[in-house]
VEXLUMMI-537572 format. One record per residue (C-alpha): x, y, z; residue in one letter; residue number from 0. Coordinates in Angstrom, 3 decimals, always signed. Layout:
<rs>
+----------+----------+----------+---------+-----+
!       c1 !       c2 !       c3 ! residuo ! num !
+----------+----------+----------+---------+-----+
!        X !        Y !        Z !       A ! NUM !
...
+----------+----------+----------+---------+-----+
</rs>
This chain:
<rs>
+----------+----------+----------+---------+-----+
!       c1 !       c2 !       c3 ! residuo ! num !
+----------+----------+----------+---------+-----+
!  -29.002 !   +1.956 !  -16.033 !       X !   0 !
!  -29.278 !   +5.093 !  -13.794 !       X !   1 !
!  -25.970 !   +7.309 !  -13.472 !       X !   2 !
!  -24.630 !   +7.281 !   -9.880 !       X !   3 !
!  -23.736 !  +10.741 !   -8.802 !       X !   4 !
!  -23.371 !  +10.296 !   -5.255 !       X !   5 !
!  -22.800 !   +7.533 !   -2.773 !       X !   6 !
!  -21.419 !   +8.024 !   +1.036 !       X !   7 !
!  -19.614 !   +5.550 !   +3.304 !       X !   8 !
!  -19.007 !   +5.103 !   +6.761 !       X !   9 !
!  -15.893 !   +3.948 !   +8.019 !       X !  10 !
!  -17.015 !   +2.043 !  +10.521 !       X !  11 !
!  -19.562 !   +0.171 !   +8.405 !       X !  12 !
!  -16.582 !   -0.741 !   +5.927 !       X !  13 !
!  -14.440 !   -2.088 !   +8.256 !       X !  14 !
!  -17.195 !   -4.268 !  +10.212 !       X !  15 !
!  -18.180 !   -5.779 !   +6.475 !       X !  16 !
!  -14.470 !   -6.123 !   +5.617 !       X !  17 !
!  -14.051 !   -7.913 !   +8.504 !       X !  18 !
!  -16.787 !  -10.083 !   +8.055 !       X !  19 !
!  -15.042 !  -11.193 !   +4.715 !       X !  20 !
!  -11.624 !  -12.697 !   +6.321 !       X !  21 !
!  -10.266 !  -11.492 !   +3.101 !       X !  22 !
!   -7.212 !   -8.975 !   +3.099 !       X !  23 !
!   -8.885 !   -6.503 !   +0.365 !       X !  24 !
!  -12.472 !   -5.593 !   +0.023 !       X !  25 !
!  -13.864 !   -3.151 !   -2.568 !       X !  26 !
!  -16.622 !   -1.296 !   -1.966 !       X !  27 !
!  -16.904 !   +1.782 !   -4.939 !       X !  28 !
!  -16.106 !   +0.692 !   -8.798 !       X !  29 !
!  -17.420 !   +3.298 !  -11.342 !       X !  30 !
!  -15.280 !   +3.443 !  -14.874 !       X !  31 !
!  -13.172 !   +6.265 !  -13.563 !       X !  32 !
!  -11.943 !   +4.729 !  -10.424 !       X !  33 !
!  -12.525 !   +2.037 !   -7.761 !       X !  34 !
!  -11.971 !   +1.708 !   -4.264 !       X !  35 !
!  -11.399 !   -0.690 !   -1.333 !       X !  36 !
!  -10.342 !   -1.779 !   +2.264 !       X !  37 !
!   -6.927 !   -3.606 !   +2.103 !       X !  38 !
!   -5.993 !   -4.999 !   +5.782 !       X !  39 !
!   -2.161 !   -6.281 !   +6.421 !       X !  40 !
!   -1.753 !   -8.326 !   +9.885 !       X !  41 !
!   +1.548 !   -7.531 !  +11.913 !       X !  42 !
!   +4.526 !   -9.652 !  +10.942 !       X !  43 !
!   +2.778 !  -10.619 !   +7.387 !       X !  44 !
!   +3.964 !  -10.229 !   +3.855 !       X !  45 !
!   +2.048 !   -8.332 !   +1.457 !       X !  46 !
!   +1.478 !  -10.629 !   -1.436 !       X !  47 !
!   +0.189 !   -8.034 !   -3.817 !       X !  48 !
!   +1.531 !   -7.326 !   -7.434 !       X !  49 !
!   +1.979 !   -4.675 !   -9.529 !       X !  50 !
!   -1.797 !   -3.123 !  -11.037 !       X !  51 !
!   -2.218 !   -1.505 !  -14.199 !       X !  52 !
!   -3.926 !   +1.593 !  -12.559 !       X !  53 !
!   -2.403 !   +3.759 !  -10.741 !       X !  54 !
!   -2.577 !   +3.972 !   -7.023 !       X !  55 !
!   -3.415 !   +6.219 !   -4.075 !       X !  56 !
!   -3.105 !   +4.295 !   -0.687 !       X !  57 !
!   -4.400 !   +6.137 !   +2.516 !       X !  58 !
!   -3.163 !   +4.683 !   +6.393 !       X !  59 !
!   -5.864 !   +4.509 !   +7.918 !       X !  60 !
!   -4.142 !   +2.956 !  +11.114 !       X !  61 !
!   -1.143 !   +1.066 !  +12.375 !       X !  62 !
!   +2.181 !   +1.113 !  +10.696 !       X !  63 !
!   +4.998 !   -0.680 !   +8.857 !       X !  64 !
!   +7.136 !   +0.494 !   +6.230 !       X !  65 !
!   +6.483 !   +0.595 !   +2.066 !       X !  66 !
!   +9.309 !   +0.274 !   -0.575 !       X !  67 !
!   +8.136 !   +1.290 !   -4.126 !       X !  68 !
!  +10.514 !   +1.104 !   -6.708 !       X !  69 !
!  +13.361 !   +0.788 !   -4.411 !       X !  70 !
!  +12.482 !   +3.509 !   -2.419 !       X !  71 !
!  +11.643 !   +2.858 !   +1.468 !       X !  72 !
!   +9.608 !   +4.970 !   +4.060 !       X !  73 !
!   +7.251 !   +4.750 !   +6.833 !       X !  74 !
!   +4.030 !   +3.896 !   +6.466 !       X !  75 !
!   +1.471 !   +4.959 !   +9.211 !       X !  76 !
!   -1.914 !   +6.602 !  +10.197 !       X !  77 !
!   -2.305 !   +9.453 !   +8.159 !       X !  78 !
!   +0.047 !   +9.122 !   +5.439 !       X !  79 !
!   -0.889 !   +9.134 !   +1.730 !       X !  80 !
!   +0.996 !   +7.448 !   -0.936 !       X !  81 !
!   +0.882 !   +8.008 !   -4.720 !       X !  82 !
!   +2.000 !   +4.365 !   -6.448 !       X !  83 !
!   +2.098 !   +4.933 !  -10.526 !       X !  84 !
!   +0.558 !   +1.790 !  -12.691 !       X !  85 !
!   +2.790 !   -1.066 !  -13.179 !       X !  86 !
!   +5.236 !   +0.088 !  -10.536 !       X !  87 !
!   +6.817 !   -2.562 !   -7.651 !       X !  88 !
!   +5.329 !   -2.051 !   -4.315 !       X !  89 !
!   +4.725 !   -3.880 !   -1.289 !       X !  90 !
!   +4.153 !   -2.877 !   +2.520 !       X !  91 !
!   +6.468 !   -4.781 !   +5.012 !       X !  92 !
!   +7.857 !   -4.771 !   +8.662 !       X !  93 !
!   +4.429 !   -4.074 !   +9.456 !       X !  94 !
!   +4.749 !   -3.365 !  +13.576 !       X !  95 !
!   +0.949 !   -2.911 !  +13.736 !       X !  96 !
!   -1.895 !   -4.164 !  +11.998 !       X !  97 !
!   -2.123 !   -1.721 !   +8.574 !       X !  98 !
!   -5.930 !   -0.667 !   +7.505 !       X !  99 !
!   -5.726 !   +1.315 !   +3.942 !       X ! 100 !
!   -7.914 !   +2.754 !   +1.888 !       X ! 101 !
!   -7.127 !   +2.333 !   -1.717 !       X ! 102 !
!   -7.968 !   +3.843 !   -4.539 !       X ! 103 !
!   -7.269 !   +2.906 !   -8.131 !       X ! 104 !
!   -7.590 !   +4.975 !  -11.522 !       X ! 105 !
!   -8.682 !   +3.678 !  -13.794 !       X ! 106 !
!  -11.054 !   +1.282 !  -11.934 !       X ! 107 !
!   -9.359 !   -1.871 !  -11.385 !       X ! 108 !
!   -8.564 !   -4.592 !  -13.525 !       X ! 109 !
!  -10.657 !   -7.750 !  -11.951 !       X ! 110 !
+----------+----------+----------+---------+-----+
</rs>
């Protein structure tokens, strides 16, 4: 099995195939090291996710809400990054706009 070394994405492709899936998450990178996906939140709906065993980096792409993690509340829109450690509580709610993220999880994640 060859070794990937590189791969490139456009955003717009991503989010026309996530789309096409009517799901909430879609992941489109998984090496060892890390994976990565699409996760799409609807205005006025609950974030079912749970805690992962890897930890987290979530990127707004657009829209906004808010994001409690571990108690702890703030804003969530376009542009903001957010570091979530493994096993951590964390949800995005009061989501005024429809939320696009891009996640990524290290280790890959557990399927």
């Amino acid at each position: 099995m060859a070794l990937v070394v590189m791969k490139s994405f456009g955003l717009q492709d991503l989010l026309s195939q996530h789309e096409a899936t009517g799901k909430l998450w879609m992941e489109f990178l998984r090496v060892p090291a890390l994976s990565a996906g699409i996760y799409r939140l609807t205005a006025g709906s609950l974030d079912p996710q749970k805690p992962h065993s890897e930890d987290e980096i979530y990127y707004v792409i657009s829209g906004s809400g808010s994001f409690t993690c571990d108690g702890q509340t703030i804003d969530a829109v376009a542009g903001d990054i957010m570091y979530v450690a493994a096993h951590a509580e964390h949800s995005f709610h009061d989501i005024t706009d429809a939320l696009t993220i891009l996640v990524i999880f290290a280790p890959a994640e557990v399927e």
